[in-house]
N, CA and C of each residue as an Amber inpcrd file, in Angstrom:
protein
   612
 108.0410000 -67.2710000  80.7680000 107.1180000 -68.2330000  80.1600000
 106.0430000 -68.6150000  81.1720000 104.9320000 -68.9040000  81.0280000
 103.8550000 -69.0620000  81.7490000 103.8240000 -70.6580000  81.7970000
 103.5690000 -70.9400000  82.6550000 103.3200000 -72.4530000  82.9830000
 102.0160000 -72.9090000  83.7120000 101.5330000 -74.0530000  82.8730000
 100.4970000 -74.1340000  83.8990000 100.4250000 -74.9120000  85.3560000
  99.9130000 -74.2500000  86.3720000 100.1860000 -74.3730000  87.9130000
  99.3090000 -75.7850000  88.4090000  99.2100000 -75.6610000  89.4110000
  97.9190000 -76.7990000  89.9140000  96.6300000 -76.2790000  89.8980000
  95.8120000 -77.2550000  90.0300000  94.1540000 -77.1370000  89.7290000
  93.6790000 -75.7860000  90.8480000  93.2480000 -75.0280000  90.9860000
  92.8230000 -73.8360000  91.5050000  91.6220000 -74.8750000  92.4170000
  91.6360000 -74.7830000  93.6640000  90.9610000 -75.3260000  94.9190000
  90.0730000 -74.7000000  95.1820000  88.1510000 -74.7230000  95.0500000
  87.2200000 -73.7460000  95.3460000  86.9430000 -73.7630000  96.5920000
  86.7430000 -72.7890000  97.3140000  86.7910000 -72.6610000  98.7140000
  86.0450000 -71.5150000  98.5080000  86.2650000 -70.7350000 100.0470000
  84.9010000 -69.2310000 100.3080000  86.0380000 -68.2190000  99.7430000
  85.6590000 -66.8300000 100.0490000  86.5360000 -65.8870000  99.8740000
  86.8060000 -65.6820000  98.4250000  88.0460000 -65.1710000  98.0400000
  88.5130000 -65.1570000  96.9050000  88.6360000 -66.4470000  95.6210000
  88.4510000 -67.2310000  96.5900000  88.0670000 -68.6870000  95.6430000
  86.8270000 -68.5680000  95.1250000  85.7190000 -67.8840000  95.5550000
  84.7610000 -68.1020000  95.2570000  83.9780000 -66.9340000  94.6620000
  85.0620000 -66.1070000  94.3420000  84.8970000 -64.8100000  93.4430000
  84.7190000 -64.9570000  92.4840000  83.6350000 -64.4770000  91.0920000
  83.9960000 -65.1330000  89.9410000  84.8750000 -63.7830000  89.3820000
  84.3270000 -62.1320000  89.7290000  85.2510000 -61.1660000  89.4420000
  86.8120000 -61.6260000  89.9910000  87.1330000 -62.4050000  90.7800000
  88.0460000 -61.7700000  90.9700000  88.9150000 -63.2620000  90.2060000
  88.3640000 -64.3370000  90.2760000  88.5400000 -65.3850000  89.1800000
  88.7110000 -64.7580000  88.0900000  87.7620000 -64.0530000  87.3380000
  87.3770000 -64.2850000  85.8910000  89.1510000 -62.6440000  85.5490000
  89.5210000 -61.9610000  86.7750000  90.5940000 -61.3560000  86.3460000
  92.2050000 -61.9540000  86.6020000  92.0000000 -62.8620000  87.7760000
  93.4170000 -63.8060000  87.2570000  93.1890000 -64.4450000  86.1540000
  92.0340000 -65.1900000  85.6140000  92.4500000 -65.6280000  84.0730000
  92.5220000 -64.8500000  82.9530000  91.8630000 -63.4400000  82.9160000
  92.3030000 -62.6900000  82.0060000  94.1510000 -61.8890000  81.9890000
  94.7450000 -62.0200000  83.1730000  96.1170000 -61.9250000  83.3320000
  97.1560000 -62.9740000  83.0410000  96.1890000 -63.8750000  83.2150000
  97.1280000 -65.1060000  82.4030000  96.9480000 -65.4470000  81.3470000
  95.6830000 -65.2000000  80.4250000  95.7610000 -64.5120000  78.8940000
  96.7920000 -63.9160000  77.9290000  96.8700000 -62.5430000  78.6370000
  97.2650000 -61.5080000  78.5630000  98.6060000 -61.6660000  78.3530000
  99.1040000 -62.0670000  79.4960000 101.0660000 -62.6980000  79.4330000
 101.0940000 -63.6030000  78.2030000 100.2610000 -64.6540000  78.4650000
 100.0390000 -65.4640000  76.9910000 100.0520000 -65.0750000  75.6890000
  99.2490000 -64.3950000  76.1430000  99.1500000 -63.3990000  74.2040000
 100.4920000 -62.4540000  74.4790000 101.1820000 -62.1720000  75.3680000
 102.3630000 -61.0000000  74.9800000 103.7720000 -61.8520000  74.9560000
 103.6580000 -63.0570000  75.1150000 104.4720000 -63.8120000  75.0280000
 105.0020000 -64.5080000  73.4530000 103.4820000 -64.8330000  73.2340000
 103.5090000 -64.8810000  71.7460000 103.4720000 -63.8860000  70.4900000
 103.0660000 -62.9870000  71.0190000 103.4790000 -62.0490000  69.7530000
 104.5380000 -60.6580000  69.5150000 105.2860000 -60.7640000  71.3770000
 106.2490000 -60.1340000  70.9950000 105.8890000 -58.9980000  71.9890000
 107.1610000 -58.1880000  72.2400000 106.7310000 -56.6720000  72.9010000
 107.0880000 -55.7980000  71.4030000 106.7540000 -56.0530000  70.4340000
 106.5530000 -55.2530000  69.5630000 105.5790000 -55.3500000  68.5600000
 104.6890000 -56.2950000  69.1410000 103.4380000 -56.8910000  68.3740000
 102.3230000 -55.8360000  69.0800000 101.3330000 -56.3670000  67.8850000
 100.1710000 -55.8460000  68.4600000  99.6860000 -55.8220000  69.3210000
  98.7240000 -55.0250000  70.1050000  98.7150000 -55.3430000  71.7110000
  97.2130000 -56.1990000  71.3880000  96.0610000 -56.4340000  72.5390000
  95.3330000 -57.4770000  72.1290000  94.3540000 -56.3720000  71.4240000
  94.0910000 -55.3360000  71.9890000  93.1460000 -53.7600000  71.7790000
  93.0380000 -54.0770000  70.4360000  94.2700000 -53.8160000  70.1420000
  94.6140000 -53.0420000  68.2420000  94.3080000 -54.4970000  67.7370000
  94.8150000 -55.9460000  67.7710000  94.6370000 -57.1040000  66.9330000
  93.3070000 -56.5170000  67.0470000  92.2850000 -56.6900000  68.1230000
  90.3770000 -57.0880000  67.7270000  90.5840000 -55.7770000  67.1430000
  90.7870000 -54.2470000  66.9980000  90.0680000 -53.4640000  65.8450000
  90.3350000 -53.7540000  64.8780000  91.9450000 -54.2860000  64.4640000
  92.3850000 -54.7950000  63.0300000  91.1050000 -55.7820000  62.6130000
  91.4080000 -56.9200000  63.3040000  90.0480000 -58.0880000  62.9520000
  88.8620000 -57.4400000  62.5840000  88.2690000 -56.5470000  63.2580000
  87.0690000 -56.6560000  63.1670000  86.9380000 -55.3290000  61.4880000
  87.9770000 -54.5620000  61.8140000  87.8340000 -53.6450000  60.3450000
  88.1020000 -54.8370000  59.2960000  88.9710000 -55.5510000  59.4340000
  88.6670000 -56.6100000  58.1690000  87.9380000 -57.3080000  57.6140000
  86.9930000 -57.6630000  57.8890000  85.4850000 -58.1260000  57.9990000
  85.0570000 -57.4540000  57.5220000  84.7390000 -56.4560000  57.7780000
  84.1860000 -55.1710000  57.4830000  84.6720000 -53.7820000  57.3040000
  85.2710000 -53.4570000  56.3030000  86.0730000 -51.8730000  56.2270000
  84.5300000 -50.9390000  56.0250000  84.6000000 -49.8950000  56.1320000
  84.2210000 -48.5380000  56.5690000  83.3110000 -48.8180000  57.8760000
  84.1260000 -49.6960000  59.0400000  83.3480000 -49.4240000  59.9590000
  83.2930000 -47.8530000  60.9480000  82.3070000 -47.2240000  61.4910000
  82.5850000 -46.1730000  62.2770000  83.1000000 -46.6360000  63.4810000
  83.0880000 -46.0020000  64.3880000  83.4050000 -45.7050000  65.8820000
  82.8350000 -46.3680000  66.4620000  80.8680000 -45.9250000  66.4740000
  79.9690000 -46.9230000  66.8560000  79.8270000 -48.0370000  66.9000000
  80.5990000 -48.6560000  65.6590000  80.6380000 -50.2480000  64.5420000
  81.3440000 -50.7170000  65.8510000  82.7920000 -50.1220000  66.0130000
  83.8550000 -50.7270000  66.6360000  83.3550000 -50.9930000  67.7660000
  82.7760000 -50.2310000  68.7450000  82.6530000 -50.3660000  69.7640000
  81.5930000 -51.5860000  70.0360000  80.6320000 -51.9050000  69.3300000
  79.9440000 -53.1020000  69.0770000  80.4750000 -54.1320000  68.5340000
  81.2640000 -54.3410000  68.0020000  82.0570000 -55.1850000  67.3690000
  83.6110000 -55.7500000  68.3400000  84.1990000 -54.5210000  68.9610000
  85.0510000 -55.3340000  69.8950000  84.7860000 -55.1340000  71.4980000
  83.8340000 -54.2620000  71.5420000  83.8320000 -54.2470000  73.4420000
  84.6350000 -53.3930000  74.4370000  85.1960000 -52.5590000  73.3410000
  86.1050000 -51.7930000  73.6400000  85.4180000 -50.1360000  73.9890000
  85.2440000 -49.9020000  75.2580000  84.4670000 -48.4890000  75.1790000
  84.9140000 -47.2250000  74.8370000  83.9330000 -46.7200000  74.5950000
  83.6370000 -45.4300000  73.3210000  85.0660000 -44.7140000  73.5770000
  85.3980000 -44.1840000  74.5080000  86.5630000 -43.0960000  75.1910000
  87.8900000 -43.8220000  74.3750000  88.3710000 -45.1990000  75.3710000
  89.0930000 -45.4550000  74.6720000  89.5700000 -46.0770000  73.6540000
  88.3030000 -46.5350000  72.9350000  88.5430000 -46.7250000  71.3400000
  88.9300000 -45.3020000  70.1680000  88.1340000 -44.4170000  70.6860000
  88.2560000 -43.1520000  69.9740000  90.1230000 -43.0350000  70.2190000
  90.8650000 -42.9820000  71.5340000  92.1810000 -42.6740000  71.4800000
  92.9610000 -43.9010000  70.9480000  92.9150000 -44.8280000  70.7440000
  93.2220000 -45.7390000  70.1720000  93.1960000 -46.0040000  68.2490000
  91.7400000 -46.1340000  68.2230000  91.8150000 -45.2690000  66.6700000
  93.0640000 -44.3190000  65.9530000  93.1420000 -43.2520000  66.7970000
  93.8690000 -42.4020000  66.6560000  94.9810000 -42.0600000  66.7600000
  95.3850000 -43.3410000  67.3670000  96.8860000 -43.7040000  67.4810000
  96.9640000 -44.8780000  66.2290000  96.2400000 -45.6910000  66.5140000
  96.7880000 -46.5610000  64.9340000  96.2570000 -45.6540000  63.9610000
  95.4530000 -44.8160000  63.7870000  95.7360000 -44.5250000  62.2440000
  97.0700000 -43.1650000  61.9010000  97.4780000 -42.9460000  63.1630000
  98.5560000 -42.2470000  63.3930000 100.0270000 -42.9740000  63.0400000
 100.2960000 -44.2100000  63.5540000 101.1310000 -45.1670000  63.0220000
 100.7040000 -45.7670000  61.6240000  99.6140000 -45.3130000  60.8260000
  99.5040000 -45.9270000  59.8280000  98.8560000 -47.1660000  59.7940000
  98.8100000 -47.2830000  60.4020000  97.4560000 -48.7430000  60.7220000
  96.3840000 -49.0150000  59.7360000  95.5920000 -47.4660000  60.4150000
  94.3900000 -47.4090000  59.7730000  94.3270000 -46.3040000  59.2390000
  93.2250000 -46.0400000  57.8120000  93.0530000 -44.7800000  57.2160000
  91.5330000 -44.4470000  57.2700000  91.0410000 -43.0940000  57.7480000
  90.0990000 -42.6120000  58.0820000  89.3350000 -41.8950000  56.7660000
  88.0350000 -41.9750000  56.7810000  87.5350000 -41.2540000  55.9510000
  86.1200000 -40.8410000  55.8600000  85.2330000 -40.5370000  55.5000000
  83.9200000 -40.0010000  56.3490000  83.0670000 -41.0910000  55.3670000
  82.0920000 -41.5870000  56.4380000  80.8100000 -42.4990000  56.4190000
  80.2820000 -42.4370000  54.8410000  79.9230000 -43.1050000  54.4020000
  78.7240000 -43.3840000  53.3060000  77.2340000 -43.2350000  54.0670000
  77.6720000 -43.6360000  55.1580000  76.0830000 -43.9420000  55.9490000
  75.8710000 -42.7030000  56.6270000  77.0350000 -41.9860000  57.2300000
  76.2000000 -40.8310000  58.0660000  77.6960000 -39.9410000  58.0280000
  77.3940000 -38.7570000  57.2100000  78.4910000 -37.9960000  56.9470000
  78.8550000 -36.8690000  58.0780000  78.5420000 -37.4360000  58.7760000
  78.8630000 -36.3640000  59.9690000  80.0770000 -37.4140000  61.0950000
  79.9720000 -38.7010000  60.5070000  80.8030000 -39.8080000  61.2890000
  81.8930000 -40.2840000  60.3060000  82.8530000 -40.3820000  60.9350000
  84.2220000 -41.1170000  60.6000000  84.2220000 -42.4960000  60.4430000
  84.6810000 -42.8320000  59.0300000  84.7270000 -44.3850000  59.2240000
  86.2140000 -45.0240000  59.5320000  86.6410000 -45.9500000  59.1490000
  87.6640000 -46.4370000  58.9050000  88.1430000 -47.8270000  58.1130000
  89.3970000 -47.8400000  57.8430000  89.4230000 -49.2070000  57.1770000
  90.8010000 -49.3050000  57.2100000  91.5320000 -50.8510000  56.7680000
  92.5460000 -51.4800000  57.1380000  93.6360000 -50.5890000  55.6280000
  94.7300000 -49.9790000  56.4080000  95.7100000 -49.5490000  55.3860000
  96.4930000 -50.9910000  55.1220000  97.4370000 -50.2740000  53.8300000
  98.6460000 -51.3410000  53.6640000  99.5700000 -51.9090000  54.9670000
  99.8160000 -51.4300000  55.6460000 100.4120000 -51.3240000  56.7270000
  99.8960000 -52.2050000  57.7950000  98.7690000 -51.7190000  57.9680000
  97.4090000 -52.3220000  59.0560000  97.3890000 -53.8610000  58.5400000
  97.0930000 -53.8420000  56.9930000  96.5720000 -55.7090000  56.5100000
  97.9050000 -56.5200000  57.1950000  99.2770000 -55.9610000  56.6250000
 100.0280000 -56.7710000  56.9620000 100.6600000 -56.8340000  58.0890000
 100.3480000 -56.1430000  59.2910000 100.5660000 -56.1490000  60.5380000
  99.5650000 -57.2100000  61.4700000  98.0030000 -57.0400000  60.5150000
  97.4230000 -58.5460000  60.9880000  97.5110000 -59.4970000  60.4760000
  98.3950000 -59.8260000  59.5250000  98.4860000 -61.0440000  58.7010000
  99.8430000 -61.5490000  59.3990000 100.5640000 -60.7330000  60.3530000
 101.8610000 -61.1250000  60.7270000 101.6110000 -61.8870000  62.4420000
  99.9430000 -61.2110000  62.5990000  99.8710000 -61.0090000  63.6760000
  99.2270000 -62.1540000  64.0570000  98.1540000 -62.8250000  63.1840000
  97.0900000 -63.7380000  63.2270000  97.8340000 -65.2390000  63.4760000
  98.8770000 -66.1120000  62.8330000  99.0990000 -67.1090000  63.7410000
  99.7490000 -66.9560000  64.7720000 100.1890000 -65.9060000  65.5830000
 100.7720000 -65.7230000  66.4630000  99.6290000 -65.7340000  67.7800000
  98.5990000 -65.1350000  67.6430000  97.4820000 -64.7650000  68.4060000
  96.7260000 -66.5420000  68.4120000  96.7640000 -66.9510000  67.2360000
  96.2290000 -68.1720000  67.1120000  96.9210000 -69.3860000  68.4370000
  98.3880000 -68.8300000  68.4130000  99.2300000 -70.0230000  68.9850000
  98.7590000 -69.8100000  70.7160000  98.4830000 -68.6380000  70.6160000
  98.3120000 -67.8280000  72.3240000  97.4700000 -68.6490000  72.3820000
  96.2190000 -68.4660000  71.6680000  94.4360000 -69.2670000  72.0940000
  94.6490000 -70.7650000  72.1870000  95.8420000 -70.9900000  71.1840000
  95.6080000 -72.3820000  71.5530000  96.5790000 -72.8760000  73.0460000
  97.2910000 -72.1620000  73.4720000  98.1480000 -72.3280000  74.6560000
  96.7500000 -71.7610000  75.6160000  96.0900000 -71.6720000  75.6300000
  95.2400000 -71.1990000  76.6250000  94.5210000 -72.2710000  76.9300000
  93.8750000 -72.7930000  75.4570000  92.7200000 -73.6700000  75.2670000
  93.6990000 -74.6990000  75.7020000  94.6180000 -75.3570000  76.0090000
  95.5210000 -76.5930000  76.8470000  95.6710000 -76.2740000  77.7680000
  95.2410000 -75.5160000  78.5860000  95.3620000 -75.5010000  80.4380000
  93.8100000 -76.4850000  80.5230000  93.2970000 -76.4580000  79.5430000
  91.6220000 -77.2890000  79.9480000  91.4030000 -78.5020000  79.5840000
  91.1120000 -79.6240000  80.1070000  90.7840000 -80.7310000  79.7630000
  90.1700000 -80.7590000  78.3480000  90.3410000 -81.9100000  77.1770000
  89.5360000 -81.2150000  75.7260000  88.4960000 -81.5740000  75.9260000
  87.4560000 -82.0360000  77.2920000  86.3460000 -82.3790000  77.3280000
  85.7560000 -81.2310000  78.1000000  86.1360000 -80.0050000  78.4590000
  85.6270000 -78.5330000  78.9300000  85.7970000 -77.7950000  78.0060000
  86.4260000 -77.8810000  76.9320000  87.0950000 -76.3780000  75.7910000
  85.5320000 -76.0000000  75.1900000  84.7690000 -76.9440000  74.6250000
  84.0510000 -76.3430000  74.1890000  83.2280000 -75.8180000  74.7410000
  82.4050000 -76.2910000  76.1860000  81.7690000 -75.4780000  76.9040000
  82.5210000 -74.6480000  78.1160000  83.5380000 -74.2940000  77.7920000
  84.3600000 -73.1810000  78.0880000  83.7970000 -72.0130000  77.3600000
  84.1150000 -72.1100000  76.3410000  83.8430000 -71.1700000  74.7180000
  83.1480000 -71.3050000  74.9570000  81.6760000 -71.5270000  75.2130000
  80.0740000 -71.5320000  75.3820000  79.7290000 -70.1380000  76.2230000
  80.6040000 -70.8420000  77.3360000  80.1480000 -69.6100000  78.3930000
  81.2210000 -67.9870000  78.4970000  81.9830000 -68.8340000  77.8280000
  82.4390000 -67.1380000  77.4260000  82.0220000 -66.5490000  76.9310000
  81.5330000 -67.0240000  75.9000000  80.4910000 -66.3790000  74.6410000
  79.1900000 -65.8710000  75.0090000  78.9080000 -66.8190000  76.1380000
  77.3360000 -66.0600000  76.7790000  77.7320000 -64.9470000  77.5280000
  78.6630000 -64.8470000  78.3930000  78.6130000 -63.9820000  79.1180000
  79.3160000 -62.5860000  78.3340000  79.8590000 -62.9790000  77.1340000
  80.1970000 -61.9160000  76.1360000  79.0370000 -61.0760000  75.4230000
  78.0580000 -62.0370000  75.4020000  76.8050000 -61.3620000  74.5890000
  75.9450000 -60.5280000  75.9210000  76.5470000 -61.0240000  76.9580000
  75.3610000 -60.4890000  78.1500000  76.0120000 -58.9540000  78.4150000
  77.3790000 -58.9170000  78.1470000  77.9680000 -57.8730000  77.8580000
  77.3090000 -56.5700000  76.4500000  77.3270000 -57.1190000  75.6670000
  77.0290000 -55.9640000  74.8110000  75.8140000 -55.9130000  74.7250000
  74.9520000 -56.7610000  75.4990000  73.7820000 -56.1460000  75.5180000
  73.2100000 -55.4480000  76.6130000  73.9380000 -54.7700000  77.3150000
  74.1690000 -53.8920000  78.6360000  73.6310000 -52.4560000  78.0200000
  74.8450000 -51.9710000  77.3200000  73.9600000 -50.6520000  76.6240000
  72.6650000 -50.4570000  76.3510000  72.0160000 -51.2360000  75.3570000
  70.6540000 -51.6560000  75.2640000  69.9660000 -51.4500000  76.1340000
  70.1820000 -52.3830000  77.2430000  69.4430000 -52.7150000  78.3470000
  69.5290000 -51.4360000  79.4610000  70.4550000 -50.7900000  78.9020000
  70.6070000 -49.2350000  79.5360000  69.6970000 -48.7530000  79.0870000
  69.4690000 -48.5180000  77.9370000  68.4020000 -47.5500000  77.7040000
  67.1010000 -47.9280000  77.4180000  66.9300000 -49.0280000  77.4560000
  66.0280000 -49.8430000  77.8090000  65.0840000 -49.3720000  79.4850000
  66.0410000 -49.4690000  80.1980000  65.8960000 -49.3520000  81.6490000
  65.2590000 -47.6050000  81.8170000  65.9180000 -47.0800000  81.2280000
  66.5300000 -45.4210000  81.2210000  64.5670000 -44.8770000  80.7990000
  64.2190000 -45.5400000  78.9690000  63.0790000 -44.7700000  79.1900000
  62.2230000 -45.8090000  79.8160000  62.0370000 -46.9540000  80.2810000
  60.5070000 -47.5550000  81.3440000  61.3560000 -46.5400000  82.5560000
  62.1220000 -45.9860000  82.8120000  62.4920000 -45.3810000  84.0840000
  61.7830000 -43.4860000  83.9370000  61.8550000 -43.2020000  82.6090000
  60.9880000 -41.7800000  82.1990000  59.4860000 -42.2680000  82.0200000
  59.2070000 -43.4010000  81.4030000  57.8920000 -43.4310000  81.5050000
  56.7280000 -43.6380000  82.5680000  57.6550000 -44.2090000  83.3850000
  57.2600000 -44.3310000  84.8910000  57.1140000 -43.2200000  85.4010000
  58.2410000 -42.0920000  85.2720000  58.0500000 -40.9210000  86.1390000
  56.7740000 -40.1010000  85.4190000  56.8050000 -40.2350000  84.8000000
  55.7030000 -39.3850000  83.5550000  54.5860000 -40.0920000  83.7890000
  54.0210000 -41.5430000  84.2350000  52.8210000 -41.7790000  84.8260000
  52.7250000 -41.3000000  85.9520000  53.4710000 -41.4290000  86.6520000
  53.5750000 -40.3470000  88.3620000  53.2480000 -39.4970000  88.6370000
  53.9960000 -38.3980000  87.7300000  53.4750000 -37.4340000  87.4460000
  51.7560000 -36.7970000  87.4050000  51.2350000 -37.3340000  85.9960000
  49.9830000 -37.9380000  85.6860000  49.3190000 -38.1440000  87.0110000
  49.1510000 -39.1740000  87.8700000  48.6950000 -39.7880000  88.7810000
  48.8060000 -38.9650000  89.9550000  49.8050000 -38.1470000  90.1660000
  49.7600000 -37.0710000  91.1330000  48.8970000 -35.8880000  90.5160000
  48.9830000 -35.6650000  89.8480000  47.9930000 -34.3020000  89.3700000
  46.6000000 -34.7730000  89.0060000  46.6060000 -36.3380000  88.9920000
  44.9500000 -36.2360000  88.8690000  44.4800000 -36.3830000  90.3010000
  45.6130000 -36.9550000  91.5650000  45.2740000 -37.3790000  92.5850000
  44.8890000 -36.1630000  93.0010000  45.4970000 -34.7970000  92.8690000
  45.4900000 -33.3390000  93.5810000  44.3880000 -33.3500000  93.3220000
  43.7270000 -32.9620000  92.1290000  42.2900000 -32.3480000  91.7250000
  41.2890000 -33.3550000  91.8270000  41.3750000 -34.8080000  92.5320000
  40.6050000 -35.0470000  93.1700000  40.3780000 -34.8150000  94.9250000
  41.9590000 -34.1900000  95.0910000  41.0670000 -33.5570000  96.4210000
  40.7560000 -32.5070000  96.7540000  40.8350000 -31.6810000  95.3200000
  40.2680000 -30.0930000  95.7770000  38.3830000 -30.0270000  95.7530000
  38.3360000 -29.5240000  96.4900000  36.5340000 -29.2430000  96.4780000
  35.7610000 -29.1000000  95.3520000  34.9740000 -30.1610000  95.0150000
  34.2960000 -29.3750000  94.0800000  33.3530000 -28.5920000  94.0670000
  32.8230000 -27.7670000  93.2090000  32.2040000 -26.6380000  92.4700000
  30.7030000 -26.7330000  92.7590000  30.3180000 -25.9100000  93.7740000
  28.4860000 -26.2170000  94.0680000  27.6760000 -25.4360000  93.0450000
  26.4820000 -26.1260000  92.8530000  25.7300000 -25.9360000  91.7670000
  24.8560000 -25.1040000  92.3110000  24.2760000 -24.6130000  91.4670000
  23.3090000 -23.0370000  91.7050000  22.2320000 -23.5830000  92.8260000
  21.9120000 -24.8000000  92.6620000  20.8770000 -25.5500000  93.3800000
  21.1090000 -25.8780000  95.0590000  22.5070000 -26.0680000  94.9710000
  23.5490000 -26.4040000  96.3340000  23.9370000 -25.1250000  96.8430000
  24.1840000 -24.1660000  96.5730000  24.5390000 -22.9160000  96.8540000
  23.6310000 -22.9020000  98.2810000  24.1240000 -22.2310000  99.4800000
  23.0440000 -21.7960000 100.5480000  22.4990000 -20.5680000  99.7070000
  21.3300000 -20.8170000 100.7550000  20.2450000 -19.6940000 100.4580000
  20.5480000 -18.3410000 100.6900000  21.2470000 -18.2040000 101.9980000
  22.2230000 -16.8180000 101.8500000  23.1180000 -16.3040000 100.9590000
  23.5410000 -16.8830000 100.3730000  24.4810000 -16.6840000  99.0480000
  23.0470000 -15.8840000  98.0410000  22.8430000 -17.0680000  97.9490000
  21.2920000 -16.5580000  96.4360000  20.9240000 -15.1120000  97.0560000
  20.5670000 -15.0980000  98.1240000  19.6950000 -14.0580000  98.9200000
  20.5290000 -12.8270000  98.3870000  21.7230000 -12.6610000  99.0730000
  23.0290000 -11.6060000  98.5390000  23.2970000 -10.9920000  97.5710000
  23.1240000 -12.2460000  96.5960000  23.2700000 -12.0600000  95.0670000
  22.1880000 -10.9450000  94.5420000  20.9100000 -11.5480000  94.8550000
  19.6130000 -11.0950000  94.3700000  19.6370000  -9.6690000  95.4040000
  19.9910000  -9.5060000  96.4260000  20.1050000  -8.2030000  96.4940000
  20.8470000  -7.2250000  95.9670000  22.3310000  -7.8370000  95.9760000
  23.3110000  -7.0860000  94.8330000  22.5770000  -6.6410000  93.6100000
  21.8290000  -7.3910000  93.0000000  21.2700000  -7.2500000  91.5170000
  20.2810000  -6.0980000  91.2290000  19.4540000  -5.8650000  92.8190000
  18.0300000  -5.6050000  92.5470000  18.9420000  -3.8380000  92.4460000
């Protein structure tokens, strides 16, 4: 059983980590939530895809991965294990038939319906390690730093083409820089007179 300890003391070092903070409290989550729902319950992975296909059935792959935070690799093996246990049942997109959707089987509904006050009791054993005058801006900043999360991808490729378009002005800017330092082209008028002279003898 998890208990809650004394007030965590901020100091330098590891006190003053928020990575290394922000992963002892996700381990004391974690025990939390496996405490309450069992070593034969859902793990936390599978509850958020259940949740979030319920909301919404024929979500794809893509859906999921925007929807729980869970990256592409191992959501795809995960998928594929609950709809292997019957979880979930697969079937191809309305929206793009080249993609797999999914949605909550018989099995799946009532595995989150068994699952949901149990997960509930975890959050609320969590939300009581905090004074009730921090819970809500607790949840504030989780939530921000949750959204600062999925908007990373984005901001990947965001980054990715001003990072091609940049090189592609460079580019540009070097090849006009070259051919402004090659010599230019003398006019019949600029030509030395020995040249003309040459010519006009060649000709005659």
């Amino acid at each position: 059983m998890v208990k809650s300890g004394n007030k965590a003391k901020r100091g330098g070092g590891l006190g003053a980590s928020p990575s290394h903070l922000m992963h002892r409290v996700l381990q004391l989550a974690l025990d939390i939530y496996s405490e309450e729902t069992g070593a034969d319950g859902l793990t936390q992975r599978q509850f958020a895809v259940l949740e979030a296909v319920s909301h919404k059935s024929g979500l794809t792959q893509t859906d999921l991965v925007r929807a729980t935070g869970i990256d592409r690799s191992t959501l795809a093996d995960l998928v594929s294990r609950m709809t292997a246990k019957g979880l979930l049942d697969r079937e191809k997109s309305v929206v793009d038939a080249r993609a797999k959707a999914v949605r909550l089987s018989v099995a799946g509904q009532a595995a989150l319906d068994a699952a949901r006050p149990k997960v509930e009791a975890a959050d609320k054993r969590i939300m009581a390690l905090l004074p009730k005058g921090k819970r809500d801006g607790f949840l504030d900043l989780l939530a921000e730093l949750a959204g600062e999360a999925d908007a990373v991808p984005a901001k990947a490729k965001a980054d990715a083409r001003a990072a091609k378009k940049a090189a592609r002005e460079a580019k540009k800017a070097e090849k006009l820089a070259k051919k402004a330092d090659k010599p230019a082209k003398l006019s019949k008028a600029e030509k030395p007179a020995k040249v003309k002279k040459a010519k006009a003898l060649e000709s005659a």
